[in-house]
C-alpha positions in Angstrom: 16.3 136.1 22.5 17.5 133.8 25.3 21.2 133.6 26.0 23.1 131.0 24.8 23.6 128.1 27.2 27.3 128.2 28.9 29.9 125.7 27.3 31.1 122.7 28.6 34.4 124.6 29.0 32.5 127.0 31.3 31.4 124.0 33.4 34.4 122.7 33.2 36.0 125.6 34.3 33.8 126.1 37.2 34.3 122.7 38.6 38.3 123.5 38.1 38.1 126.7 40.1 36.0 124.6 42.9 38.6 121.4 43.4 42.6 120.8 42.9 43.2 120.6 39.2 46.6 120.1 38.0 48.4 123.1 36.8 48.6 121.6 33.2 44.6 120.8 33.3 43.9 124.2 34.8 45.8 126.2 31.5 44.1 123.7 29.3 40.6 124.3 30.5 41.7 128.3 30.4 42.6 127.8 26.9 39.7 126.2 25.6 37.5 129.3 27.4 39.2 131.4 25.6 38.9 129.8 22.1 35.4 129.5 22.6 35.1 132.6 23.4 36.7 134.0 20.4 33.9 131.6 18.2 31.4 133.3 20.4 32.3 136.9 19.7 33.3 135.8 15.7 29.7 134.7 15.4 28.5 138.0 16.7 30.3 139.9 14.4 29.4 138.0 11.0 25.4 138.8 12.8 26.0 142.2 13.4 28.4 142.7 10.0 28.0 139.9 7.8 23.9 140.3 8.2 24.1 136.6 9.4 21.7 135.3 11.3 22.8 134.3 14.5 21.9 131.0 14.3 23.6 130.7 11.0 27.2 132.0 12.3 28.3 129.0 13.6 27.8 127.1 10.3 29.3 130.1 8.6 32.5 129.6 10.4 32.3 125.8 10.0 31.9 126.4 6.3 34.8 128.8 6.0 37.0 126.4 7.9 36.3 123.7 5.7 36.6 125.8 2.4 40.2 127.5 4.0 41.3 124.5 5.2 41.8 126.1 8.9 40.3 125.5 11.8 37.1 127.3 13.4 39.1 129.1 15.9 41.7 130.6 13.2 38.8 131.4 10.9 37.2 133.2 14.2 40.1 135.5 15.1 40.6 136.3 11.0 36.8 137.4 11.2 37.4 139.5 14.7 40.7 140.8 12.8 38.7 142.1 10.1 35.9 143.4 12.1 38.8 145.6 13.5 40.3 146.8 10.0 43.1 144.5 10.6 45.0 142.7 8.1 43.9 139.3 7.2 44.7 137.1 3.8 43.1 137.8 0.7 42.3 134.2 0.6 40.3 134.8 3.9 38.7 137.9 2.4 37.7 136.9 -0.6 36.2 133.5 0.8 34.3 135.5 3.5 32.6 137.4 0.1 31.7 134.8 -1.3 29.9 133.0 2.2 28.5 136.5 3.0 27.0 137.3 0.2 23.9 135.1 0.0 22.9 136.9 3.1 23.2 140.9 1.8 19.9 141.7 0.8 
């Protein structure tokens, strides 16, 4: 499978490291590498976990989001929490149940 293209937050990023960003548009472009990081590594789990295909997980998370009433990137770390036998809502849990289980075989 060929690796997934690098974000625009990457590029971003890159270029930031490479000129004089403000201070304020340097911890911005930080933050938004990390949140899309955390989508990243969400996505791998519901794959490796949730049986989802990989080109599925990012719709999975949209979906959840949507259904919650969160945003992708809290949905994301609730899914990494859980991964990790963390405590998450039983709203989130239950949800996730429902998503996941049209992929269990």
């Amino acid at each position: 499978m060929p690796s997934p293209r690098p974000s625009r937050s990457v590029h971003l990023l890159a270029a930031a490291a490479a000129t004089e960003l403000p201070q304020a548009e340097h911890v911005q472009l930080r933050c938004a590498l990390a949140a899309q990081s955390t989508i990243h590594m969400a996505e791998g789990a519901l794959a490796v976990l949730g049986s989802v295909p990989f080109e599925d997980a990012r719709r999975v998370l949209a979906r959840l989001a949507r259904t919650l009433g969160l945003d992708v990137y809290t949905v994301a770390e609730h899914v990494l929490t859980l991964a990790q036998a963390g405590p998450v809502p039983q709203t989130v849990i239950d949800e996730m149940h429902r998503v996941l289980a049209r992929y269990r075989t």
